[in-house]
C-alpha positions in Angstrom: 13.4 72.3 8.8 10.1 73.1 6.5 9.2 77.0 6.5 5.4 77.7 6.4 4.9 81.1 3.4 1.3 81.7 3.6 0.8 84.2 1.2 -1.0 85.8 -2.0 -0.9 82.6 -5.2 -1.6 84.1 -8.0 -0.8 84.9 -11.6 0.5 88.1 -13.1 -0.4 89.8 -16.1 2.9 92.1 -16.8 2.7 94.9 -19.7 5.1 97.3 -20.7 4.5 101.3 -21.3 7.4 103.0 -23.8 7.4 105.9 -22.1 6.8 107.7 -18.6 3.8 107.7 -16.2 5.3 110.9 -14.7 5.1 112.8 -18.1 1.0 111.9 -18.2 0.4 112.9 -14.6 -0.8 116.6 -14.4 -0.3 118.1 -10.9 -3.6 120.3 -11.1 -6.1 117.0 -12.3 -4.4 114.7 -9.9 -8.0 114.3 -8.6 -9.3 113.1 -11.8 -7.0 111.0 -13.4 -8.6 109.2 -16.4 -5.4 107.4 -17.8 -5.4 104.5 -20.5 -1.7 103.5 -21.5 -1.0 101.8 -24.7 1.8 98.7 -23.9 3.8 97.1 -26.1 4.3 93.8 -24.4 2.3 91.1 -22.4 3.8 87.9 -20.3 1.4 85.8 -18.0 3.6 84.9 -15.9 3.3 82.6 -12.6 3.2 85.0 -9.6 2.2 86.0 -6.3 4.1 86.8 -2.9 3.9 83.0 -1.3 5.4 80.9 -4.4 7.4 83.7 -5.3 9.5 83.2 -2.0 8.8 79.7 -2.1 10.2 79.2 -5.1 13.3 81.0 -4.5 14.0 79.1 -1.2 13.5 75.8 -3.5 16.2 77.2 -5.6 18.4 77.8 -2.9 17.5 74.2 -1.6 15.2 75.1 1.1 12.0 72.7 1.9 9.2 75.6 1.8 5.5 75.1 2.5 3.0 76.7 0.3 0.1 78.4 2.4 -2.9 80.0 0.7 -6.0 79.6 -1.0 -6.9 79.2 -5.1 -9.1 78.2 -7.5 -9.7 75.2 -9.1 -7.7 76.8 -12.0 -4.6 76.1 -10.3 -3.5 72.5 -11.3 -0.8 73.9 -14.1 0.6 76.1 -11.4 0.9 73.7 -8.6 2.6 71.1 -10.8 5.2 73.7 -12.0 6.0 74.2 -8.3 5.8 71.1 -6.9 8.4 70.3 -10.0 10.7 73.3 -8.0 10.3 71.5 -4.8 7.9 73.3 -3.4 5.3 71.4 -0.6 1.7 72.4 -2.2 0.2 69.4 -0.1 -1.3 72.4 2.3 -2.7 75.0 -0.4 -6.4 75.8 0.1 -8.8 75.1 -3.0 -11.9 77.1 -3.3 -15.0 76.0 -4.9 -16.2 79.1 -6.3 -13.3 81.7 -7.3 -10.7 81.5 -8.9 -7.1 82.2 -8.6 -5.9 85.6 -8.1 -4.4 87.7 -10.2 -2.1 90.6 -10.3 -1.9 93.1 -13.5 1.6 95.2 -13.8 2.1 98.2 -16.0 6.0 99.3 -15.9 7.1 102.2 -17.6 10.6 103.1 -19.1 11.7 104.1 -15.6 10.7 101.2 -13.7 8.0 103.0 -12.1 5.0 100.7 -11.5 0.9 101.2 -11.7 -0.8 97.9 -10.6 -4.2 96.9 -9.7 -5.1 93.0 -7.6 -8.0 90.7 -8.0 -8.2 89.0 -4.8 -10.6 85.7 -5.9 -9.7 82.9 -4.0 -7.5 84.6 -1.5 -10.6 86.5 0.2 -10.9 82.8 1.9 -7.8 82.2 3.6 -9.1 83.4 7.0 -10.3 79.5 7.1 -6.8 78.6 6.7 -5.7 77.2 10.5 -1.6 77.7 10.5 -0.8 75.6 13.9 -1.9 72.4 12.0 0.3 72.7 9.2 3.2 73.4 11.0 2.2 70.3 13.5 2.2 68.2 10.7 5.2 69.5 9.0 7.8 69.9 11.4 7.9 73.4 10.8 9.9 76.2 12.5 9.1 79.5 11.2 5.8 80.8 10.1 6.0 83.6 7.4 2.8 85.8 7.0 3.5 87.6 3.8 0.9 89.9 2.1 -2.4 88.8 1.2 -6.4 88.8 2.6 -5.5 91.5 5.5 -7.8 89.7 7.7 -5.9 86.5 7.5 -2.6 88.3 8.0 -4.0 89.4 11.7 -5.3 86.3 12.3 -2.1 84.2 11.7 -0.2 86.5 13.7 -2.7 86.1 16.7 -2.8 82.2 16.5 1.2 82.4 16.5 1.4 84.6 19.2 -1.4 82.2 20.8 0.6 78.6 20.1 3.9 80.5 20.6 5.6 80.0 16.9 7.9 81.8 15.5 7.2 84.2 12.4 8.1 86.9 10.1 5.8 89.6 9.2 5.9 90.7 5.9 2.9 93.1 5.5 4.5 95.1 1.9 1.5 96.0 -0.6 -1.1 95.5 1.8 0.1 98.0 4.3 -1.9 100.5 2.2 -5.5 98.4 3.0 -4.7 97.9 6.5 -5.4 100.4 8.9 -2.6 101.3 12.1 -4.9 98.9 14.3 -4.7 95.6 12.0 -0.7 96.8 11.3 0.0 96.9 15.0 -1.4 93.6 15.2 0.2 92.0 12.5 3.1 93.1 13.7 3.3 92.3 17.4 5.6 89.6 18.7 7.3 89.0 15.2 10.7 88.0 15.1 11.4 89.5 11.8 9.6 92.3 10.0 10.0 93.0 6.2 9.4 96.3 4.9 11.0 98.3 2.1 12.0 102.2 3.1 8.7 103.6 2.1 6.7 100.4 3.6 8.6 101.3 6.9 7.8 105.2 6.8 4.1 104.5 5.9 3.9 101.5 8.8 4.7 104.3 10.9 2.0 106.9 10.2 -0.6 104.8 9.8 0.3 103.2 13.6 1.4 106.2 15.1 5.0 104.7 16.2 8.2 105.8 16.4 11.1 103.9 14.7 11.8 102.7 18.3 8.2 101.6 18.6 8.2 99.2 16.3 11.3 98.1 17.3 10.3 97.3 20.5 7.3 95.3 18.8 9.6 92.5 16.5 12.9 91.1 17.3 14.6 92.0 13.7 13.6 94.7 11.6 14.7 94.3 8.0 14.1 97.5 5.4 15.5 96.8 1.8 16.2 99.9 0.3 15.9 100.0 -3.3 19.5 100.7 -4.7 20.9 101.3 -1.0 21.2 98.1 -0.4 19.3 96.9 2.7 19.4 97.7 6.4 18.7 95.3 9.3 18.3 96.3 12.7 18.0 94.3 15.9 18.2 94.5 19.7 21.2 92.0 20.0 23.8 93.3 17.6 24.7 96.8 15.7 23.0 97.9 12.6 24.1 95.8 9.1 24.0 97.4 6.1 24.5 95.3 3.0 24.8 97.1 -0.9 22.8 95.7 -3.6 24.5 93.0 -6.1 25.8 93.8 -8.9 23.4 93.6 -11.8 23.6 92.8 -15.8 20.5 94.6 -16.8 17.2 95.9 -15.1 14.6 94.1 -17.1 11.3 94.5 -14.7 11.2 94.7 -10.6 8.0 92.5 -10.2 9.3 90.1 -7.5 12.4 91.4 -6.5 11.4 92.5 -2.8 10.1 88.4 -2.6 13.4 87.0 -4.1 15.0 88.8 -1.3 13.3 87.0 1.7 13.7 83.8 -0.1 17.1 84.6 -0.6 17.6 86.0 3.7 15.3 83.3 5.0 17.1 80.4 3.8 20.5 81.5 4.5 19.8 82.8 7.9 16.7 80.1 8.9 18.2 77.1 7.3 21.8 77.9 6.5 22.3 79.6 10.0 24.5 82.2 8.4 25.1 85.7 9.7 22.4 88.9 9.0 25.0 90.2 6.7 25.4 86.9 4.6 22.3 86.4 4.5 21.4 89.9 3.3 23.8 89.2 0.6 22.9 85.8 -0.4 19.3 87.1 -0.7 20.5 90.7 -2.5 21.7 88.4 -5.4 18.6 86.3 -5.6 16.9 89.5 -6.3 19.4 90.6 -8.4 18.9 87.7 -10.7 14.7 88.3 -10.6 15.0 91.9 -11.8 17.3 90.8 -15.0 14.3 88.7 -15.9 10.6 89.1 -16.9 8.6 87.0 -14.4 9.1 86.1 -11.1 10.1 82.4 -10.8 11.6 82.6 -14.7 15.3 82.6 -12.9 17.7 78.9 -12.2 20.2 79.3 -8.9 23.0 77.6 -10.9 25.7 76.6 -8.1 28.9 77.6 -10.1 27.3 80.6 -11.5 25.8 82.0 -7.9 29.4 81.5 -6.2 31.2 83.3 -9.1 28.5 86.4 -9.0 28.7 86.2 -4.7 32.3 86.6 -5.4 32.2 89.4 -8.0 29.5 91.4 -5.7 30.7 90.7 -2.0 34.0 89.1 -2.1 36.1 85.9 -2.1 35.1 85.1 1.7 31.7 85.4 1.0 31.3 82.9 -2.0 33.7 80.9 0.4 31.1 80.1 2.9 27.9 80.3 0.8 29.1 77.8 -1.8 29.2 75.2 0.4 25.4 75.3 1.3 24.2 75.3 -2.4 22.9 72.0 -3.8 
């Protein structure tokens, strides 16, 4: 069945810095700063949080719904998904701003300085989700990160209509305050959060880990090169290593691959939290070896051989089936 991915749609502007940030940050001026970096390399790539995990899931064979607002610059964009199999039938045009955008310097560490123009997305508190998922069949809602005020709101009217959804708060849990967080949060049946997301989440609500667990169903926390930890009321903890990588080329997008990678195996492939974990551990995987989020093909043969060489024989045993 369809999954709704409201979300930021936008394009990123990715530039490379041959050196360190840390070695230009002075402790004592840290209240200062007055940086400019000199890069070496510039892609434009196609980008925000929704198509990011919508295009993954369309890679995987998934039938995702693109949710959002955009300008009227987006035509080139929404063909190139549509092309990927994504459902832009539901995306939100704005008469006045344009599309956002997202610009990314990465240093030689993989260390990250980024700055977001919110245009169009700064509408999508008229965005409605109960009569897209009406009209789509849908059967999970996932409120990913964009216009905070839009995130609370879609988490109300699901709570309100009684759909199922993820929240998936990650770069804007530094705009929202504990009130909106708390919010967002409340009544979700999976939460996405990487390990520093998780810690912050907390001391801006004021709850315990138990808390918020009391708050969602599932808690998933990737955790960078530790793999990823999920945590639920039903079962015991799952803890699932990264996959193995061939190079570390840029992270932008690697987070997003990852949900595309756990929704569809776990929503539509009704696999188990570790599998599902793994499937979308390779996903990402395959977005940090490139430059660009959506600049990766899930190529069936290739996927089952790299599930085997990461997580075993079983696992490529009952994951290759499900590939298209």
């Amino acid at each position: 069945m369809p999954t709704l991915v409201a979300g930021s749609i936008a394009s990123d502007h990715l530039m490379h810095f041959p050196g360190k940030f840390s070695e230009q940050l002075l402790a004592e001026h840290l209240h200062k700063v007055s940086l400019s970096f000199l890069v070496d390399e510039l892609d434009v790539r196609r980008g925000g949080v929704a198509p990011n995990i919508c295009y993954g899931m369309a890679q995987l064979g998934a039938s995702p719904v693109l949710v959002g607002n955009v300008g009227k610059d987006f035509d080139d964009y929404r063909a190139f998904l549509e092309q990927a199999g994504v459902d832009c039938s539901h995306v939100r045009v704005s008469e006045t701003k344009h599309t956002a955008r997202f610009v990314c310097t990465t240093d030689e560490e993989l260390n990250q300085i980024g700055s977001f123009y919110a245009g169009a997305m700064g509408e999508a508190v008229d965005i409605d989700i109960a009569p897209i998922w009406d009209v789509t069949g849908a059967d999970l809602a996932v409120i990913s990160a964009y216009d905070p005020a839009a995130m609370v709101q879609h988490s109300a009217e699901c709570r309100d209509k009684g759909l199922r959804f993820v929240a998936d708060p990650s770069q804007q849990i530094t705009r929202m305050d504990g009130d909106a967080l708390k919010a967002l949060i409340e009544g979700a049946d999976l939460l996405f959060t990487n390990d520093y997301e998780k810690n912050l989440l907390e001391s801006k609500t004021g709850y315990t880990e138990a808390d918020v667990q009391a708050q969602v169903a599932v808690r998933v926390t990737t955790l960078g090169s530790k793999g990823v930890e999920i945590v639920g009321h039903d079962f015991d903890p799952v803890h699932v290593p990264v996959a193995k990588e061939r190079s570390k080329t840029d992270p932008t997008g690697v987070g997003d691959a990852f949900r595309a990678g756990f929704l569809t195996a776990r929503g539509d492939w009704g696999l188990s939290w570790e599998r599902s974990a793994e499937v979308g551990s390779l996903l990402a995987t395959m977005v940090l070896e490139s430059v660009g989020t959506q600049e990766y093909t899930v190529e069936k043969d290739e996927f089952t051989r790299r599930l085997a060489e990461s997580y075993g024989d079983d696992c490529a045993a009952e994951i290759e089936p499900h590939l298209k």
